[in-house]
GUZA-947952 format. One line per field, with one value per residue (C-alpha): residue number from 1; y, z, x. Coordinates in nm, 2 decimals, padded with zeros to 4 digits. Example, Ala and Ser with C-alpha at 12.3 -4.5 7.8 and 13.67 -1.06 7.14 Angstrom:
<nodes>
k 1 | 2
c2 -00.45 | -00.11
c3 00.78 | 00.71
c1 01.23 | 01.37
</nodes>
This chain:
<nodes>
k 1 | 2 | 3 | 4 | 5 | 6 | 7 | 8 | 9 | 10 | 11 | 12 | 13 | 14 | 15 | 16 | 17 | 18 | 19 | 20 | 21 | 22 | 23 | 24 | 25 | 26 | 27 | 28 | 29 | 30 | 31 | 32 | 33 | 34 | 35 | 36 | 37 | 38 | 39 | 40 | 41 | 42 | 43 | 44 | 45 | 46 | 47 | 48 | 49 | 50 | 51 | 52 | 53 | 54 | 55 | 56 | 57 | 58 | 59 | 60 | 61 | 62 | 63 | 64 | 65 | 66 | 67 | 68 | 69 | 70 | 71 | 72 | 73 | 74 | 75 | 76 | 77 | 78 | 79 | 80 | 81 | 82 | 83 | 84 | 85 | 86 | 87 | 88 | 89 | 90 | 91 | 92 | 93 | 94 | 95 | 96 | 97 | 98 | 99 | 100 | 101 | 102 | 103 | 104 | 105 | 106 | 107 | 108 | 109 | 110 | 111 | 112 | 113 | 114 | 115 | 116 | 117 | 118 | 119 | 120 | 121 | 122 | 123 | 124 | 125 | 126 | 127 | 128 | 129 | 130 | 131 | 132 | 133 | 134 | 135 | 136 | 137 | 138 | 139 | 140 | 141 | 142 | 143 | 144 | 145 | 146 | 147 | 148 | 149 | 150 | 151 | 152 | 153 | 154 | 155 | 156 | 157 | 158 | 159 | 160 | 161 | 162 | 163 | 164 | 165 | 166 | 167 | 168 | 169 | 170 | 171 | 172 | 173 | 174 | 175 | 176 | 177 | 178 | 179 | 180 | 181 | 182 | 183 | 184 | 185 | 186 | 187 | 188 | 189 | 190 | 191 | 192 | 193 | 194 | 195 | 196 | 197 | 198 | 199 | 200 | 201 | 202 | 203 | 204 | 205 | 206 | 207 | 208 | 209 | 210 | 211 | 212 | 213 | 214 | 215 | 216 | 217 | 218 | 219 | 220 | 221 | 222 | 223 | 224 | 225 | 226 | 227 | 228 | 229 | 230 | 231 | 232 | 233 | 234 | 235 | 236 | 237 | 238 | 239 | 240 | 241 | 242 | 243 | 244 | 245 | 246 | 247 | 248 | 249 | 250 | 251 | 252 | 253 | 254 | 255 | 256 | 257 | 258 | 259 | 260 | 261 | 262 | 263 | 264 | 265 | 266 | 267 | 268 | 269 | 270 | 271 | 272 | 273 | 274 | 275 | 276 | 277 | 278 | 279 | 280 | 281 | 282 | 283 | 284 | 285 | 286 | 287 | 288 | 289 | 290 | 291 | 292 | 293 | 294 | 295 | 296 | 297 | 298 | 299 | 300 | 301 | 302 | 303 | 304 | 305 | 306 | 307 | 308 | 309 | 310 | 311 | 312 | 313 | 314 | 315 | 316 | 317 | 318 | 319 | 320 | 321 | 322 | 323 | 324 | 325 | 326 | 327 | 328 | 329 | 330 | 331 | 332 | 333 | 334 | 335 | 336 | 337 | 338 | 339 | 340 | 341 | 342 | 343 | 344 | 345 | 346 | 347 | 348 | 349 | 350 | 351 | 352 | 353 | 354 | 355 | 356 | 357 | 358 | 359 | 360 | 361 | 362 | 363 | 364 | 365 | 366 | 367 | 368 | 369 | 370 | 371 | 372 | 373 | 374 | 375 | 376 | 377 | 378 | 379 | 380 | 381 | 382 | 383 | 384 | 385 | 386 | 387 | 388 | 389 | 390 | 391 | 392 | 393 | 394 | 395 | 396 | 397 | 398 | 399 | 400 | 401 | 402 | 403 | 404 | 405 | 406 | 407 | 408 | 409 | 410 | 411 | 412 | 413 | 414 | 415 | 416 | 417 | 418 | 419 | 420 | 421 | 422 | 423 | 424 | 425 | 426 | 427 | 428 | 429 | 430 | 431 | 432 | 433 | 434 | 435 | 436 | 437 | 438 | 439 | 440 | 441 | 442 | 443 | 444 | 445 | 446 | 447 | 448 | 449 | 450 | 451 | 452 | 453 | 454 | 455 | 456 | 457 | 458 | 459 | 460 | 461 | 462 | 463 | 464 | 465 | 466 | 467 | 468 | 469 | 470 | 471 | 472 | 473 | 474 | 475 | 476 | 477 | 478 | 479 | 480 | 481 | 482 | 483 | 484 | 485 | 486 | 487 | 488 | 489 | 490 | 491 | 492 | 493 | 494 | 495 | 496 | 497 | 498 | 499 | 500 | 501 | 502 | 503 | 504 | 505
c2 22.21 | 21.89 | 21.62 | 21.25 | 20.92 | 20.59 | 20.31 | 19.95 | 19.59 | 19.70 | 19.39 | 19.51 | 19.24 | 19.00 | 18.81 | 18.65 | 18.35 | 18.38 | 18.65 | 18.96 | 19.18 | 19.09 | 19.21 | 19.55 | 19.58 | 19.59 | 19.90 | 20.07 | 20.06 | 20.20 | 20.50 | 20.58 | 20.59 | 20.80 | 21.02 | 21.08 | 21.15 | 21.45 | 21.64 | 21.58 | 21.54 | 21.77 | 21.52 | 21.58 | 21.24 | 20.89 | 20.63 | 20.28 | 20.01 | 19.68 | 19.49 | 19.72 | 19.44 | 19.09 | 18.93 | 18.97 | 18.79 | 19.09 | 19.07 | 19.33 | 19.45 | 19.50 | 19.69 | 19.92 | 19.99 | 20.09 | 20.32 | 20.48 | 20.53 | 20.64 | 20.89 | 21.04 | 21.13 | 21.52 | 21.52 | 21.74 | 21.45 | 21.15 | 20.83 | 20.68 | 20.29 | 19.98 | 19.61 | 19.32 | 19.01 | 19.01 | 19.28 | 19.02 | 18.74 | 18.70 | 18.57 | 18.88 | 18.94 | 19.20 | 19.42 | 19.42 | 19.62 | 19.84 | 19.89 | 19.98 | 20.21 | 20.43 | 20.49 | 20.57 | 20.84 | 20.72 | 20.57 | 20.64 | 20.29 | 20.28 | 20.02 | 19.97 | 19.84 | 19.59 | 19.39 | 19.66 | 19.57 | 19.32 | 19.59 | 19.89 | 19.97 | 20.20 | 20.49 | 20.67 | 20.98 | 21.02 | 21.20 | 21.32 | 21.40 | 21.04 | 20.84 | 20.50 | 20.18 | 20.26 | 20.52 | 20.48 | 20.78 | 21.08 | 21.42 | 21.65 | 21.98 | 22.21 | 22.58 | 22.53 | 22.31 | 22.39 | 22.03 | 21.81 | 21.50 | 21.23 | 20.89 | 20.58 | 20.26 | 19.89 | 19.59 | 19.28 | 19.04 | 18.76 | 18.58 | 18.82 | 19.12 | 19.12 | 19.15 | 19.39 | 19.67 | 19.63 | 19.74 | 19.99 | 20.13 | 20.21 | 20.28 | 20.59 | 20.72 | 20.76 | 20.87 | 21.16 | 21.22 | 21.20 | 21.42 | 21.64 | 21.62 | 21.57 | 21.74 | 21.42 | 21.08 | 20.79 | 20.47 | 20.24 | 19.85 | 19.55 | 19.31 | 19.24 | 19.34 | 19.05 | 19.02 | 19.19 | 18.89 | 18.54 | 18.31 | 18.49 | 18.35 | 18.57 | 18.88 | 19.15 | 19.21 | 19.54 | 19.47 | 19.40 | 19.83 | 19.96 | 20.12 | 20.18 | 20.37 | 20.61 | 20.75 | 20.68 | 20.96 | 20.71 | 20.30 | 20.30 | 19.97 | 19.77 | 19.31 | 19.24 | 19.33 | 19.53 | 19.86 | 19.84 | 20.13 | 20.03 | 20.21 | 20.57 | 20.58 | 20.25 | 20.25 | 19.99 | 20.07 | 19.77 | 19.65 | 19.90 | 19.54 | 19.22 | 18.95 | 18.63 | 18.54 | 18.63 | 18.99 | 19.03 | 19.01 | 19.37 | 19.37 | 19.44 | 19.75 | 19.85 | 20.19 | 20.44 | 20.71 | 21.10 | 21.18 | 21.61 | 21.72 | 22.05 | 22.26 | 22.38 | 22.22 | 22.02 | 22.03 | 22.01 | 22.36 | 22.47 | 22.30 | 22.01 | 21.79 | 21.68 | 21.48 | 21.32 | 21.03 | 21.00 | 20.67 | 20.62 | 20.36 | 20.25 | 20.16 | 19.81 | 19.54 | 19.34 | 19.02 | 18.87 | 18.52 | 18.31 | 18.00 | 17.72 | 17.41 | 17.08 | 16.86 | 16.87 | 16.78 | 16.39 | 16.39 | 16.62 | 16.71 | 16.85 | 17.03 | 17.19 | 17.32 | 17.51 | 17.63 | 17.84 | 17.94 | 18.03 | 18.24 | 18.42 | 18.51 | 18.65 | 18.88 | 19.18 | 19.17 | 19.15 | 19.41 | 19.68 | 19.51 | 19.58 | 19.93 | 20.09 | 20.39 | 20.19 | 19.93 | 20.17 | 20.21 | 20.54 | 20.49 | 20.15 | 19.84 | 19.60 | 19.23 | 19.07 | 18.74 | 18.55 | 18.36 | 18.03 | 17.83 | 17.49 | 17.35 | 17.05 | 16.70 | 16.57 | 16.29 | 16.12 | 16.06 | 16.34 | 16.27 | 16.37 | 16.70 | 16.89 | 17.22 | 17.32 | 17.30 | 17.52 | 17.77 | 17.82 | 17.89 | 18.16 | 18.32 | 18.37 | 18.44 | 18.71 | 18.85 | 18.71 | 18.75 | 18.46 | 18.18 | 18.08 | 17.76 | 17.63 | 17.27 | 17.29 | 16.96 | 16.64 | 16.36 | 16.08 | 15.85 | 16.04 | 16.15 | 15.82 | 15.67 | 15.97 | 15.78 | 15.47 | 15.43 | 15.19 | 15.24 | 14.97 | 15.09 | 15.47 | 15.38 | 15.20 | 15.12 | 15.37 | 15.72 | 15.80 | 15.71 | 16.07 | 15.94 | 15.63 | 15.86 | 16.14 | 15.87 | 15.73 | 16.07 | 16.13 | 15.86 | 15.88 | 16.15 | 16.12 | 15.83 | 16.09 | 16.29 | 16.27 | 16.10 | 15.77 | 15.54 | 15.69 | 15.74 | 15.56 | 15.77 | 16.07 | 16.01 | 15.94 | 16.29 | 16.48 | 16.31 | 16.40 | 16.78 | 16.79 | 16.63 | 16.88 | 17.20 | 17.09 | 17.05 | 17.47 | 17.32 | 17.63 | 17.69 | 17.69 | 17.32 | 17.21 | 17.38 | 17.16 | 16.83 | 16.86 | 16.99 | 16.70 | 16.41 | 16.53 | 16.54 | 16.15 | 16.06 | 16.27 | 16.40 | 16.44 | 16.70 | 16.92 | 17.15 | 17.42 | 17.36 | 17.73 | 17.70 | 17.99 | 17.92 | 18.25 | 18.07 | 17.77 | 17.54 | 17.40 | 17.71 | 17.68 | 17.32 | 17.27 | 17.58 | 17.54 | 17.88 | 18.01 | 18.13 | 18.46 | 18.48 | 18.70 | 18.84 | 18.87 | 18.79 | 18.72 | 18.60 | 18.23 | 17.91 | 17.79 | 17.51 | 17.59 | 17.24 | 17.37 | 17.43 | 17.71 | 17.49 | 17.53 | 17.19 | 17.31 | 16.99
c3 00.97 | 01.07 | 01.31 | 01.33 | 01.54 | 01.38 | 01.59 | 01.55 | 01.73 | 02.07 | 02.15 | 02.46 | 02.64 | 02.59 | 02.89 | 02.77 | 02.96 | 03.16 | 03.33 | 03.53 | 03.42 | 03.10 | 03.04 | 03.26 | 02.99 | 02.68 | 02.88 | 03.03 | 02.68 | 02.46 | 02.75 | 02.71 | 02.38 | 02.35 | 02.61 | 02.42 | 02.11 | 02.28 | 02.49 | 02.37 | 01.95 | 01.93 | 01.71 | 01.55 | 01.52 | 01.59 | 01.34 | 01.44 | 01.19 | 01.34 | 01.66 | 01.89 | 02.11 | 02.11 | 02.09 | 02.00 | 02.34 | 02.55 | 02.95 | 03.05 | 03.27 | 02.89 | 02.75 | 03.07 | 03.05 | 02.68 | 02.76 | 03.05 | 02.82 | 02.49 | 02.79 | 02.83 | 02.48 | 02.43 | 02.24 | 01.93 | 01.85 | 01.68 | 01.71 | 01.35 | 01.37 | 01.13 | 01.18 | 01.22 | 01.24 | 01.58 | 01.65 | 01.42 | 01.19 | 00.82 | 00.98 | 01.12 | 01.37 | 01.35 | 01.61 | 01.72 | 02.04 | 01.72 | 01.62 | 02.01 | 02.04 | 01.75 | 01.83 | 02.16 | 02.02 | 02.15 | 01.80 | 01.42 | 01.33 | 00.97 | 00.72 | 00.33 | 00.19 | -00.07 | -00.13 | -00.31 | -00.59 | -00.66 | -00.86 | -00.62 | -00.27 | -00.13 | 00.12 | 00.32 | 00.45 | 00.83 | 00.98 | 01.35 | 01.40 | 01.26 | 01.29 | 01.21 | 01.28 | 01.11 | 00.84 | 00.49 | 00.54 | 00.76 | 00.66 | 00.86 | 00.79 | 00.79 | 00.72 | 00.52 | 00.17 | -00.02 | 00.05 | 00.36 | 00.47 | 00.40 | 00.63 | 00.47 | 00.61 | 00.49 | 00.71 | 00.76 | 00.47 | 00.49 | 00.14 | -00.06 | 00.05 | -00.27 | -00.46 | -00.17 | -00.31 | -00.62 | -00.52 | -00.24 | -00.53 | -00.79 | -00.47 | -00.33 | -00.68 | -00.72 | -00.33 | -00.45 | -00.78 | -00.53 | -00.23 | -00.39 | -00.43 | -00.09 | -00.04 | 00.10 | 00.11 | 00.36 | 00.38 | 00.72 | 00.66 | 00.83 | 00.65 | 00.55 | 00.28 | 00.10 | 00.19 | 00.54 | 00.76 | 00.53 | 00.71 | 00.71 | 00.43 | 00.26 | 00.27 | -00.03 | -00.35 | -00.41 | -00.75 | -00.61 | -00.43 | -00.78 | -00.83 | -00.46 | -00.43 | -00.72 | -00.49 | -00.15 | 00.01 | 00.32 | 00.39 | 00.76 | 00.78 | 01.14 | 01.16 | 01.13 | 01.51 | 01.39 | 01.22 | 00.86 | 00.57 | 00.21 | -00.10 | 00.08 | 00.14 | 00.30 | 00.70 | 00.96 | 01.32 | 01.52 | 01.78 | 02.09 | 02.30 | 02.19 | 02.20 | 02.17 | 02.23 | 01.83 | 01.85 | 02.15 | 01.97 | 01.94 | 01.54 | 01.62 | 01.65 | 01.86 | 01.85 | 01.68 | 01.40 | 01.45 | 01.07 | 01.04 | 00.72 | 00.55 | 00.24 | 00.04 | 00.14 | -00.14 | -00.41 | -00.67 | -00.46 | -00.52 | -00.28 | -00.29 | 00.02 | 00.19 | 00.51 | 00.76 | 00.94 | 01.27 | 01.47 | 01.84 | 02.04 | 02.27 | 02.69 | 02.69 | 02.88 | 02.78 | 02.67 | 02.69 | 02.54 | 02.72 | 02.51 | 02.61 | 02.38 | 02.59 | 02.42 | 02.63 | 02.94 | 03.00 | 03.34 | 03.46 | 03.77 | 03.54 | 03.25 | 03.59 | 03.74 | 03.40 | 03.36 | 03.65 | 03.58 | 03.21 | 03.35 | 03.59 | 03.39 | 03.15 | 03.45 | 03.41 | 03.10 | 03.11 | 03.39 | 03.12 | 02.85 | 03.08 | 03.22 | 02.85 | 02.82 | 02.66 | 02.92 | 03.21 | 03.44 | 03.68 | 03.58 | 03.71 | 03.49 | 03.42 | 03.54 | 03.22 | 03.00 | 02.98 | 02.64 | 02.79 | 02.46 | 02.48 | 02.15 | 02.07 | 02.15 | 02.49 | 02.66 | 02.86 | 02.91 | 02.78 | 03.09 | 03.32 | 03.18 | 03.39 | 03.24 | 03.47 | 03.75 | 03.55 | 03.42 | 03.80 | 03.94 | 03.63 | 03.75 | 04.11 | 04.02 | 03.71 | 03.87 | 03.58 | 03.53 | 03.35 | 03.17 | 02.84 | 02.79 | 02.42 | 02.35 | 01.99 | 02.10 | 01.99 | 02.25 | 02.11 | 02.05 | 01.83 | 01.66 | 01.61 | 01.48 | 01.20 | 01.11 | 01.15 | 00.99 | 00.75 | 00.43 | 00.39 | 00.63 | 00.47 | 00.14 | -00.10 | -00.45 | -00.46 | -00.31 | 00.03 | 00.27 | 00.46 | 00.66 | 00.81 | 00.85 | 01.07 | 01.27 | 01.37 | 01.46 | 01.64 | 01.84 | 01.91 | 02.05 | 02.25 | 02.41 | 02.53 | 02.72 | 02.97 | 02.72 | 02.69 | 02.82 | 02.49 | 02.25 | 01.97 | 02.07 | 02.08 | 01.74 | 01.59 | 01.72 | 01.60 | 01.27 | 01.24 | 01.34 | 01.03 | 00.78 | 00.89 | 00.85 | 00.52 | 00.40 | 00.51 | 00.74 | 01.02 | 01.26 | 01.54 | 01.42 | 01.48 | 01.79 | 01.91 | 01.72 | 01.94 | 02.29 | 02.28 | 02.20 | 02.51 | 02.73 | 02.64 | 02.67 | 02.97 | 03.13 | 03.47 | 03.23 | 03.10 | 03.40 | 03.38 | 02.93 | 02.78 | 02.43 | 02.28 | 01.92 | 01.67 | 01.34 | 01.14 | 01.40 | 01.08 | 00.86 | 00.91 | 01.02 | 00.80 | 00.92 | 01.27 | 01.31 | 01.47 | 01.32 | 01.29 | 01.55 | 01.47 | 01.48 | 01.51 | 01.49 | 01.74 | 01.82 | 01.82 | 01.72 | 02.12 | 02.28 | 02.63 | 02.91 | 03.26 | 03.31 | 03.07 | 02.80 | 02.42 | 02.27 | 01.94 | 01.67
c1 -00.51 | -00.66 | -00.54 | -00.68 | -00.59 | -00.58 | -00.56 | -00.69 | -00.73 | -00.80 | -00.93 | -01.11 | -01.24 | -00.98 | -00.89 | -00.56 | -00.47 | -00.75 | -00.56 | -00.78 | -00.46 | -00.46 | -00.83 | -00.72 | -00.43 | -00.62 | -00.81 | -00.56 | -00.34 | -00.63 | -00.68 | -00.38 | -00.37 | -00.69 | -00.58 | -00.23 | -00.42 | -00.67 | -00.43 | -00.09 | -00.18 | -00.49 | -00.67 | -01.02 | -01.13 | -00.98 | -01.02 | -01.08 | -01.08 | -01.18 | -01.16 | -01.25 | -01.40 | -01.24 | -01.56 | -01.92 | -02.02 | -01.97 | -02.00 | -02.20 | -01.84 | -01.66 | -01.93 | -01.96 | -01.59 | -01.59 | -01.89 | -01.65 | -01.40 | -01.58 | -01.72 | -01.35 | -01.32 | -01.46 | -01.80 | -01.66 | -01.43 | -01.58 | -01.46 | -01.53 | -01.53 | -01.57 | -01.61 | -01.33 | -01.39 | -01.38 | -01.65 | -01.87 | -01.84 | -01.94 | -02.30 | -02.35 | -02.67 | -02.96 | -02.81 | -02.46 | -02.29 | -02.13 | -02.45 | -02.57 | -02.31 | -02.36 | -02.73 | -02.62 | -02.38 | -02.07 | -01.93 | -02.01 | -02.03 | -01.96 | -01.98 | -02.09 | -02.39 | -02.31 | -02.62 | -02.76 | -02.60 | -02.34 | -02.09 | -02.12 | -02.15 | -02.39 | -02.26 | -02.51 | -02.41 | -02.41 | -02.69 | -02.65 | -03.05 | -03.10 | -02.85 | -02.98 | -02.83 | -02.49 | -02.37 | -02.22 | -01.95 | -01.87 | -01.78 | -01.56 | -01.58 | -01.24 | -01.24 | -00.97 | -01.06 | -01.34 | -01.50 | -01.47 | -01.23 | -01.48 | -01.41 | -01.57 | -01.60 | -01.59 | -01.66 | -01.46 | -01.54 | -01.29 | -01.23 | -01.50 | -01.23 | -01.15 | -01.49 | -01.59 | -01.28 | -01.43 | -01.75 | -01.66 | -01.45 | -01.72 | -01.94 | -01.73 | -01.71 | -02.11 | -02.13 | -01.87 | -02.11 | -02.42 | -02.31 | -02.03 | -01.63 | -01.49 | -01.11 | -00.96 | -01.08 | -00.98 | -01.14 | -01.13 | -01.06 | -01.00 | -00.74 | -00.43 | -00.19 | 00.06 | 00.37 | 00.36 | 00.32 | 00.39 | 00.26 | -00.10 | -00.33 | -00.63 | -00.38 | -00.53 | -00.31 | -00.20 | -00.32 | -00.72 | -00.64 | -00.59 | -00.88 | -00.95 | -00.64 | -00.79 | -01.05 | -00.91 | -00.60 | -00.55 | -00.66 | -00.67 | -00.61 | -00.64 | -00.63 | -00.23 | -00.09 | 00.21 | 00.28 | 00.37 | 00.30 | 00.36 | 00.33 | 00.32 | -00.12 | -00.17 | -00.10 | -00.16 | -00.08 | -00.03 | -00.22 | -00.19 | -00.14 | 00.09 | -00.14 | 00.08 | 00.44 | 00.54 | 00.40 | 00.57 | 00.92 | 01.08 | 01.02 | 00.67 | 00.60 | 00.24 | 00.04 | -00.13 | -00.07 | -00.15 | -00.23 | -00.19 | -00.33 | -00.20 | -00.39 | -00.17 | 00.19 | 00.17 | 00.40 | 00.07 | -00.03 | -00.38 | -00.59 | -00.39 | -00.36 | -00.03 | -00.03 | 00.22 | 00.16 | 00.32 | 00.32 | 00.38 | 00.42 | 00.16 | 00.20 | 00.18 | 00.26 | 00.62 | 00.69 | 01.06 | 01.18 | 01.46 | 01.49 | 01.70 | 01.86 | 01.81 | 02.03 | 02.29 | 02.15 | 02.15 | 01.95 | 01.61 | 01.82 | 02.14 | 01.87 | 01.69 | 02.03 | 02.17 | 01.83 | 01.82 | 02.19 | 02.07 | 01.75 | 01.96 | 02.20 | 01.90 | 01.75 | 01.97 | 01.86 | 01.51 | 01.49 | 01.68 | 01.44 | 01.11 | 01.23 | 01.17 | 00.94 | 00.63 | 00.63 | 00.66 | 00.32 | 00.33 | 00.72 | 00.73 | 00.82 | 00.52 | 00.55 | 00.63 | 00.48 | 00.77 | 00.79 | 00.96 | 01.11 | 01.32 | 01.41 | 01.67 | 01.63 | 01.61 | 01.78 | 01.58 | 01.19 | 00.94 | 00.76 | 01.03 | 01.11 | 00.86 | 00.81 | 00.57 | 00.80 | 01.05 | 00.77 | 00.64 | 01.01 | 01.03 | 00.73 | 00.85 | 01.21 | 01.18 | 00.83 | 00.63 | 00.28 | 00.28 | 00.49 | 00.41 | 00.59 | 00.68 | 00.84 | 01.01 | 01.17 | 01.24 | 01.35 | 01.60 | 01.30 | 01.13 | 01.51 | 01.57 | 01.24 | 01.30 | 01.63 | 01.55 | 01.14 | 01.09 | 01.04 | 00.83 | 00.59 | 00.55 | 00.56 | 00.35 | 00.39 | 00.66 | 00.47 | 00.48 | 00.20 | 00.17 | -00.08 | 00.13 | 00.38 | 00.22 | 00.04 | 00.35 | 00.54 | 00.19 | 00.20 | 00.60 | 00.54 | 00.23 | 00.46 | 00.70 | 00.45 | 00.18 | -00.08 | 00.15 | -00.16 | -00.33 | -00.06 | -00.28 | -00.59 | -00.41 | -00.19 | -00.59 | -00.71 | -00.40 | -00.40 | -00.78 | -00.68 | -00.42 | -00.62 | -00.90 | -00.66 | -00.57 | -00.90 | -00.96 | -01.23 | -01.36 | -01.05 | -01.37 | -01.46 | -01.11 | -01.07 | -01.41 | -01.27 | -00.96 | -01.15 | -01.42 | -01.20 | -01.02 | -01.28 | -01.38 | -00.99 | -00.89 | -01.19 | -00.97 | -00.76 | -01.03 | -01.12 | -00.81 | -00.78 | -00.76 | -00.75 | -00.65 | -00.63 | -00.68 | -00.59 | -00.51 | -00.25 | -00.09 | -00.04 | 00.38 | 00.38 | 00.68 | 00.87 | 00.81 | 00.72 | 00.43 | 00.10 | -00.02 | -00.29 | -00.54 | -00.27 | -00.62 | -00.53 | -00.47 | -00.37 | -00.06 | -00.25 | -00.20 | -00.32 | -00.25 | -00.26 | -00.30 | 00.06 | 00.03 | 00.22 | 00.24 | 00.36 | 00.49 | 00.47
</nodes>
């Protein structure tokens, strides 16, 4: 009957690690993808919600790429998009490159009105002779239901996603009443659902979808970076790229659905509507983990030798791990992103233990396109001031003084790195940066706290600093697990030294 595409979080644009290849990736993996869905799927439209550019700052190179490959796609299927909050933030601007590309032709940009009135949205129905800046909902017609499959579309909102449902709710109810009954319903989104990724805050209820789910068939949902589908109408794809070293792990699953509809298969009969979702994976580019425990180690020189024993004992692996169908280019295996972890406590001096020594002989010896180095250690310093603090010091009048505490680990530990001439400076900063997250400040005002205190303390540091921080550093501070990203996100909450390390706290 009908085929669609639903695919999310392209990210196109995103020049990970400052890497060339890395922009290339997000490109080449959503070609793919689009070209999988015409010829081999038959689809009648693709479905985008959110993210289909990593940033609202475009370089005029990003946008002429997504024009080439918007180009590809054949005119009679629409590609139907909405905004994340990475196409645009909640201070949105007059005209946006969404906005650009939907009076240009190339997109349906689609998105509710919800300042009309603070209990319903407004949909507006899409009109190819005037198309406007943007378009409430889009009808596609099929020969074979009385009504059409009507798309709506509902922008990022952030915290106010759940006042937003509300209104697109009641909104699609009088658009139906307005324009007439559609045969299916599907609504495109941008957020995430509880429970699927923990550590992610904001995440919607599937309470606050109760009435949404009255008048919506399918949520085509896109902002988490893996596939997940509870509750049999609610489907996220994945990202079609891993964007940090978490959604790299095998459990997340990357690509896009092919949705066929089919009049009449359902077990209601009549006109009834049943559909089956189908997901595929997506060519991308692989990550692989070799972790390492240092504790054994009692010299550099001993740590450096059974590393390179560990790695190479790890290589046959990898090269089976890479070789896999979705990481395959023109049936070749794509240089891997090598997620580089050492975790126990370490023997001797924190500035000895030169990672980026290790994380450049990785690079040549496994092929790497890049190392991304992460320290989950402790040295025996910083083990033993943990044992041996005192009391006196962290607690007062019987309740424990947090801050006394952290500053000290800060500063222990800034001792036991490269910033020892500034372990008080850099214990201050830190500490600032924690007290910050906890308050819910803006992750962008931490991210500046951190990068100009820097720049005063280590200006001869600051030239080759990619920070690469997607959401709140000290969301799972007391797991020791990594963030989300944007997962946006995405995207780990990484702050990346010019070795291409993660120091992990």
């Amino acid at each position: 009957m009908l085929t669609f595409g639903h695919i999310a979080d392209t990210h196109l644009g995103h020049r990970q690690y400052g890497l060339k290849q890395r922009e290339d990736d997000m490109v080449s993996s959503t070609r793919a993808a689009f070209q999988d869905m015409v010829e081999e799927r038959e689809t009648d439209a693709i479905l985008l919600p959110g993210d289909l550019f990593h940033s609202r700052d475009l370089r005029p190179k990003v946008l002429h790429q997504t024009e080439q490959e918007l180009d590809r796609v054949p005119d009679d299927v629409p590609v139907l998009v909405s905004r994340g909050n990475h196409d645009e933030n909640l201070t949105p601007r007059d005209v946006t490159w969404l906005n650009y590309l939907h009076q240009r032709g190339q997109v349906v940009f689609l998105k509710a009105d919800l300042n009309a009135n603070p209990d319903m949205a407004r949909f507006e129905p899409y009109d190819p002779d005037d198309p406007g800046e943007y378009a409430g909902f889009y009808d596609i017609e099929t020969a074979e239901c009385e009504g059409p499959v009507r798309v709506f579309g509902l922008q990022w909102r952030g915290a106010k996603t759940g006042q937003a449902l509300q209104q697109v709710a009641n909104g699609i109810q009088a658009a139906n009443d307005e324009y007439g009954e559609p045969a299916w319903t599907v609504l495109l989104a941008h957020f995430g659902i509880e429970d699927e990724v923990p550590t992610l805050g904001g995440t919607v209820t599937h309470g606050e979808l109760r009435d949404v789910k009255d008048v919506v068939d399918y949520l085509a949902l896109g902002h988490i970076h893996k596939r997940y589908e509870p509750g049999g109408w609610i489907y996220n794809p994945g990202s079609p790229e891993a964007h940090n070293t978490r959604e790299g792990r095998a459990e997340w699953e990357h690509g896009y659905y092919s949705v066929t509809l089919d009049a009449g298969r359902s077990e209601a009969g009549g006109d009834a509507i049943d559909f089956d979702a189908e997901h595929h994976p997506t060519k991308r580019r692989p990550y692989y983990r070799i972790e390492l425990d240092v504790t054994a180690y009692e010299s550099p020189g001993d740590l450096e030798t059974a590393f390179q024993e560990h790695v190479r004992d790890k290589q046959a692996a990898m090269t089976e791990y890479c070789s896999q169908d979705e990481f395959t280019a023109q049936g070749e295996p794509r240089e891997p992103i090598v997620d580089l972890r050492f975790t126990g406590t370490l023997q001797f001096s924190r500035g000895d233990f030169r990672t980026d020594e290790l994380a450049a002989w990785v690079e040549e010896a496994c092929g790497a396109l890049y190392v991304q180095v992460n320290t989950g250690i402790r040295t025996a310093n910083v083990q033993q001031l943990l044992s041996e603090i005192d009391e006196d010091e962290v607690f007062k009048d019987g309740q424990l003084n947090t801050a006394a505490l952290e500053h000290r680990v800060f500063e222990t530990i800034a001792k036991e790195s490269i910033y020892d001439d500034h372990a008080a400076d850099v214990a201050d900063v830190l500490g600032n940066a924690h007290q910050m997250a906890q308050a819910d400040e803006a992750v962008e005002d931490i991210r500046d706290s951190v990068s100009s205190a820097r720049q005063e303390l280590f200006p001869e540091l600051t030239d080759d600093v990619v920070l690469d921080i997607e959401e709140d550093p000290f969301a799972d501070a007391e797991t020791g697990e990594e963030t989300s990203g944007d997962v946006t996100g995405g995207d780990e909450a990484d702050v990346e030294t010019e070795a291409g390390e993660v120091v992990e706290q």
